[in-house]
C-alpha positions, 0 to 999 in steps of 0.5 A: 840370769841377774837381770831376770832376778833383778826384774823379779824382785820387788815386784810383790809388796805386802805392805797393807795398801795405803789410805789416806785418812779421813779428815779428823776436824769440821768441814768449815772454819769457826768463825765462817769467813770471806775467801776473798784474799791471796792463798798464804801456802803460794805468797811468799815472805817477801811479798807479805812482808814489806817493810826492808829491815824485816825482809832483812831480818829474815833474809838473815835468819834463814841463812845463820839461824842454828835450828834451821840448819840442824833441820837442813842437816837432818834432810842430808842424813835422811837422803843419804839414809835413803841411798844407802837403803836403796843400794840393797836392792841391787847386787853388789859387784867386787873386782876379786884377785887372790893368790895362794901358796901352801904346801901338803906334808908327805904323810898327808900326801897320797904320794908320800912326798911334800907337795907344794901348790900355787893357786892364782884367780882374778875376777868378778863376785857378787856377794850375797844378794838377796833376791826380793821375791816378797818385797822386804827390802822394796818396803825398806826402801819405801820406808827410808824414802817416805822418812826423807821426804818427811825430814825435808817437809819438817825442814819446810815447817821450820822454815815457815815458823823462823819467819813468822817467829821473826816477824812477831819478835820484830813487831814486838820490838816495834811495839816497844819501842812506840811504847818507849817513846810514850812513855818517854813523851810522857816523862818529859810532859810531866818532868816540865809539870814537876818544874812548875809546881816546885815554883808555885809551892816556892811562891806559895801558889799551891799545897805541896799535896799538890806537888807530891800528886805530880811527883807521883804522876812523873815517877810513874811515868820513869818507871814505866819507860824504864821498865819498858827498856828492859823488855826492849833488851831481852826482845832484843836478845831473843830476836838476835838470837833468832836472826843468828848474828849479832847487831841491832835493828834499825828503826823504821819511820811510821807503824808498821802493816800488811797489805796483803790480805788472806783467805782461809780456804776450807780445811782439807786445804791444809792437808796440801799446804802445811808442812807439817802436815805433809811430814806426819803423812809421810810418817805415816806412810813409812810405818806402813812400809815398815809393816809390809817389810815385817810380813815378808820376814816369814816368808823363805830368803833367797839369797844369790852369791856367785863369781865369774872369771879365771883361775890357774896353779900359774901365774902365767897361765892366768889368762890361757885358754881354759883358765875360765872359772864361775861358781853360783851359790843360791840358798834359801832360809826360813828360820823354824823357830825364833821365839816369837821375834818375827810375830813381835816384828810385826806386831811393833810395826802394827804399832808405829803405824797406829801411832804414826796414824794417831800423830797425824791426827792430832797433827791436823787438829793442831792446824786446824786450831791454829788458823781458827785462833788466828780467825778467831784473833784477827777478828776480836782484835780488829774490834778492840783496836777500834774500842782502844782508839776510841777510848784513847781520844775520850780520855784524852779530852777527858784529861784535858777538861781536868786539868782546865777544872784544876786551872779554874779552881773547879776541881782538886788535882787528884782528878787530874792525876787519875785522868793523866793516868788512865791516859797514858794506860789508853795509850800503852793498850792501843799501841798494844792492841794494833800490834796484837792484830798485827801479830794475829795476822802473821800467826795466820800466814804461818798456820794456813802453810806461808813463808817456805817460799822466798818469793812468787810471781804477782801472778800467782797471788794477784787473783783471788 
């Protein structure tokens, strides 16, 4: 008979049947690109990321970074959340053993005389059991796992956002650090500039106006490394605390790069790579549990409680023949009147689901956003590092044809002071640039759903 209620429960759900929503963003990206490249959601961080101290950095991050643990734990309070909700589809069974010893009064007697009694029972019951004929606690538990499966996609997004938030503090310390050294090259430059003009203005050779335009230059350059070192420090700072432990990075010879390419894919291709994505979805469809689990709130209850097993006025007559005792106890409730509670039940419900569903929405459109800012990067900045390369080589031979005008008597200092400028701001905005184009590239791999995996066989991403 348990078993039959068993099989019989759950059977119908009332939550409304569940339809994936319509793509709420344009079928293609703008700007169109090429689908030449690897998927990002099947490349792994360390197939994107080369470079030894970077895979290192990560590697570290996703083992001591402290939001990213919370995230694990919030997937373990889910699951156990889910197991607990899960256990109420089926009866609970308790070992039962009770004895009792009371004694009646004489005048409450039908005798006359006291009477003493002893009741011993040992068994099994079954407490109140509800049989799940509408679905209600199906649905709970249809609800609970959807928000499992939503906390673990939440945890894969974190994931994929510590790697690429790693990997662009990183390249901005590298960043900096080419910058630092500019600037320090520049320092050095101009501090043996400086010493040659203090000798021409001791013998005479030049004005001391000249000499104050190379002082000006050579602070220039000072502050700028110096200001430079301070940012160092806080990207420092920021990537330490990223990575979770203490220490610094090392330094790499040579520029920095990916050699992987990407493709984009369409759009619909993020509702199956995004984490995030995939998290809002399951949200989504837990709300519409929920609603399936108030719609049978106004339907009858039905409610098992029932023992099994043996019972005697002597302890040594417990297990004797004809000892055997079983009680069964059904009920059925339908509550007449609860001022509106269910109807508001289901009302609320309605509610979370809409606005899970708005959430959803507004969660793709994100996406969608992120990979054509990122197209939209890649493309712009790949044109101004060119610009930036060539407006450093012109300014370049320009302060070199200043300061042979200077040298010939062609020309005042101050031409060579605004060509030495300019040229040190070409060769700060190139180095910015490249790693701008850098960055774009990772803001990519994160927004088209890469860096949850560690690694994947060349297989996998070797063919367009």
């Amino acid at each position: 008979m348990l078993v039959a209620a068993w099989m019989l429960a759950g059977c119908a759900s009332m939550a409304p049947p569940y339809e994936a929503p319509v793509l709420p963003v344009a079928s293609h990206y703008a700007p169109e690109t090429h689908q030449d490249g690897t998927a990002a959601a099947t490349t792994g961080w360390r197939d994107y990321f080369r470079e030894p101290a970077l895979q290192s950095l990560i590697a570290q991050a996703l083992a001591h970074n402290r939001d990213l643990r919370t995230a694990v734990l919030r997937v373990d309070e889910a699951r156990a959340a889910y197991g607990i909700q899960r256990a109420e589809t089926f009866p609970t069974l308790a070992a039962q053993a009770g004895a009792t010893r009371s004694r009646t009064p004489a005048d409450l007697s039908f005798t006359g005389k006291p009477l003493l009694g002893s009741q011993y029972q040992v068994g099994l019951g079954m407490a109140s059991w509800e049989i799940d004929f509408w679905g209600r606690v199906r649905s709970l538990q249809d609800a609970a796992l959807q928000s499992y499966l939503a906390t673990d996609a939440a945890r894969q997004a974190a994931t994929v956002a510590l790697v690429a938030q790693v990997a662009n503090s990183y390249f901005a310390l590298r960043e900096l650090d080419e910058r630092i050294a500019l600037a320090q090259q520049t320092t050095t430059s101009r501090a043996e500039s400086l010493r040659i003009f203090q000798r021409r203005v001791a013998v005479g050779a030049t004005s001391r106006l000249n000499l104050t335009q190379v002082e000006t230059l050579f602070t220039q350059a000072q502050a700028l490394a110096v200001q430079l070192q301070q940012s160092r420090a806080t990207q420092m700072h920021a990537l330490t605390l990223l990575v979770g432990t203490p220490g610094d990075v090392e330094s790499t010879a040579g520029a920095p790069d990916l050699a992987l390419e990407l493709r984009a894919g369409l759009p619909s291709d993020l509702l199956l790579r995004r984490p995030d994505i995939l998290a809002a979805e399951h949200q989504l469809q837990a709300a519409n549990a929920n609603i399936g689990a108030a719609r049978a709130a106004f339907f009858p209850r039905v409610a098992l409680t029932s023992s099994w097993g043996t019972a005697s006025a002597e302890l040594d007559g417990l297990f004797a023949g004809g000892s055997q005792a079983w009680s069964f106890a059904p009920s059925i409730s339908l509550p007449i009147f609860d001022a509106g509670r269910r109807r508001n039940n289901l009302a609320l419900a309605e509610t979370r689901r809409d606005i899970a569903l708005a959430q959803y929405d507004k969660t793709v459109q994100s996406a969608f956003r992120d990979v054509s800012d990122a197209l939209s990067a890649r493309r712009w900045l790949a044109e101004q590092t060119a610009i930036a390369q060539t407006t450093l080589a012109t300014q370049t031979e320009r302060a070199r044809l200043s300061q042979m005008r200077f040298d010939n008597g062609a020309a005042a200092y101050l031409d060579v002071l605004d060509a030495q400028r300019d040229l040190l701001a070409a060769q700060q905005q190139l180095v910015q640039t490249r790693y701008a184009l850098l960055s774009s590239r990772v803001s990519l791999y994160a927004a088209l759903g890469g860096g949850a995996l560690e690694n994947t066989s060349p297989s996998e991403h070797g063919t367009p």
